[in-house]
C-alpha positions in Angstrom: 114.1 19.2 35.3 114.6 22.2 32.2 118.1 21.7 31.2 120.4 25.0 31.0 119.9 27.3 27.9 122.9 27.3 25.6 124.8 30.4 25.5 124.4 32.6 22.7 127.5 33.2 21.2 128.1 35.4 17.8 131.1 36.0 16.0 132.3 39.0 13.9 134.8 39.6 10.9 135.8 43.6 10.2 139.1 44.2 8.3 141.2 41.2 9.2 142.2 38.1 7.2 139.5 35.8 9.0 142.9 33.9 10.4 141.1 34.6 13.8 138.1 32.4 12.8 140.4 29.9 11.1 141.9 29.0 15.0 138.5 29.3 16.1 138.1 26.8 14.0 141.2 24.9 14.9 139.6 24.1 18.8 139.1 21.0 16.1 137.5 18.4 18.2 136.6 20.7 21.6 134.2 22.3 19.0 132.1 19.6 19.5 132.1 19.8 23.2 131.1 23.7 22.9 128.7 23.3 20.7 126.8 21.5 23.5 126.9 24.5 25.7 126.6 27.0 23.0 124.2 28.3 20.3 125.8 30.2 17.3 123.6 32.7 16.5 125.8 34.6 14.2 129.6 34.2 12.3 130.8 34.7 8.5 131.0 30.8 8.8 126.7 30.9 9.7 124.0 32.1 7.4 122.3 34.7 9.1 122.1 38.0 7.7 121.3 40.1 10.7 122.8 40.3 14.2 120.4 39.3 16.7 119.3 40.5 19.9 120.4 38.7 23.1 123.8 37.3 22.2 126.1 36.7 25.2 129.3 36.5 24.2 130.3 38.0 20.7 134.4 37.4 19.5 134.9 40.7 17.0 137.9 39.9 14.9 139.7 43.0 13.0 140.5 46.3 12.9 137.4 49.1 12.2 138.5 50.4 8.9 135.1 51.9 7.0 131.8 53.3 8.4 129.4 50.2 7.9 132.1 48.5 10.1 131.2 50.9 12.6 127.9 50.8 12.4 128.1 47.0 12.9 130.4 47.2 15.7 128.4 49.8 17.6 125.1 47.6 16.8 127.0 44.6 18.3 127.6 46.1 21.6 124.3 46.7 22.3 123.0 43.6 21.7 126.2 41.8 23.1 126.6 41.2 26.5 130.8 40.3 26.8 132.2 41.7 23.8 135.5 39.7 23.1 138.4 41.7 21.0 139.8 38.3 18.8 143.5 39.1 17.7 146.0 41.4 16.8 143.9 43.7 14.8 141.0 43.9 16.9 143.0 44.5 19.6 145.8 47.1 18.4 144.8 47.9 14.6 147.8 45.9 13.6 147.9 45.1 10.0 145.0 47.2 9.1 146.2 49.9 10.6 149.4 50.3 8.6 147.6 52.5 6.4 147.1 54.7 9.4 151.1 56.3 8.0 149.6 57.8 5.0 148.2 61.5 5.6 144.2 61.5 4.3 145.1 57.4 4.0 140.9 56.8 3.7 141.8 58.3 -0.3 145.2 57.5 -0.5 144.2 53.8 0.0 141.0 53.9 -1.9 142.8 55.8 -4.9 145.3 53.4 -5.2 143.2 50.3 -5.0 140.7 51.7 -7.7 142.4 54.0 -10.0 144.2 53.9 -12.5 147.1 56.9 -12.7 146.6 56.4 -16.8 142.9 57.7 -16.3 142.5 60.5 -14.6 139.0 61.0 -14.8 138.2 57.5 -13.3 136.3 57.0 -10.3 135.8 55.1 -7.2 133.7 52.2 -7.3 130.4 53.5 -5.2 129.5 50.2 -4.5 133.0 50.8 -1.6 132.0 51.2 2.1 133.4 54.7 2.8 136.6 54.6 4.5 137.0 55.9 8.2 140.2 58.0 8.3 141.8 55.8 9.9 141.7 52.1 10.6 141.1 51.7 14.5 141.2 49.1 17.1 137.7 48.2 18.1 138.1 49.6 22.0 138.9 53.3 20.7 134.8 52.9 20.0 133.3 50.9 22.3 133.6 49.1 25.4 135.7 45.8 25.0 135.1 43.4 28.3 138.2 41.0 27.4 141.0 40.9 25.2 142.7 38.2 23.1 145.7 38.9 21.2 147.6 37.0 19.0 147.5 37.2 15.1 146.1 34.7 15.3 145.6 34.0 18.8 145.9 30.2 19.2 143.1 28.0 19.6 143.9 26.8 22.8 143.6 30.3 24.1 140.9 30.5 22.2 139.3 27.8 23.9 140.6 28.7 27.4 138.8 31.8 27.3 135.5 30.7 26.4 135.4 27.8 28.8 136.5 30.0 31.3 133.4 32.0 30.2 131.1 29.8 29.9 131.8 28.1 33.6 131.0 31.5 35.1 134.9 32.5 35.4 137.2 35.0 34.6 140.0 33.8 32.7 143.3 34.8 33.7 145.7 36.3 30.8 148.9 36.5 32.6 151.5 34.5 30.7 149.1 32.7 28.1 149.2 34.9 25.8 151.1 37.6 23.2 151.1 39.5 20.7 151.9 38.4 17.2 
């Protein structure tokens, strides 16, 4: 008898805090449990540099603020098959997208991180991912198949979802969950 494969399950940090992982983190003991049904095949909190092919399940936490975000995010859909929008930012821009107020805020943002208004000749540092105008939620670019807001979203919702998942149903968001 060939036991089940584990489910290949990636996660993803853009422009958030990481207080998304952190109550991934905080399933605390059920992470043990999942880790028997799953295989993490790529997270901030894993060393691997490149996102495989293959992964079922991928949780994308923050806003899309700069192009090599982008670029992630739209290789990540293609090799995801449920892409999961993790928390406030992800979902809605939240936080990240504060700078959205500011007209041309990809500069405005950039100028007053980096320059100083005593030099006026200095520059940007090129080693800064350029900017998208503005910061975006991640569905405005690509198809999202389930949402989980919450900044964070708790870890028992957290949980729900992906057991849910993972027993081959759909979880039901109705009254478990809210934003901020």
């Amino acid at each position: 008898m060939t036991a089940n494969p584990k489910v290949r399950v990636a996660t993803v940090w853009l422009s958030g805090c990481s207080g998304c992982h952190m109550s991934f983190l905080d399933q605390d003991e059920r992470l043990i449990d999942l880790a028997k049904k799953i295989t993490l095949v790529y997270s901030p909190i894993a060393d691997v540099k490149e996102f495989p092919d293959n992964v079922d399940v991928t949780l994308i936490e923050g806003a899309v603020a700069n192009e090599e975000q982008l670029a992630m995010l739209k290789k990540v859909r293609t090799r995801t098959k449920l892409l999961i929008s993790l928390g406030d930012c992800a979902v809605t821009g939240n936080v990240t997208a504060l700078r959205n107020s500011w007209h041309h805020s990809d500069q405005a943002v950039l100028e007053r991180a980096f320059k100083d208004p005593s030099d006026l000749n200095a520059a940007i540092p090129t080693a800064v991912p350029k900017l998208l105008i503005k910061a975006i939620p991640i569905h405005e670019e690509v198809k999202v198949d389930f949402f989980i807001p919450g900044c964070p979203p708790h870890a028992d919702l957290i949980n729900y979802v992906l057991t849910e998942l993972l027993a081959g149903r759909t979880p039901v968001m109705e009254g478990r969950s809210k934003y901020g």
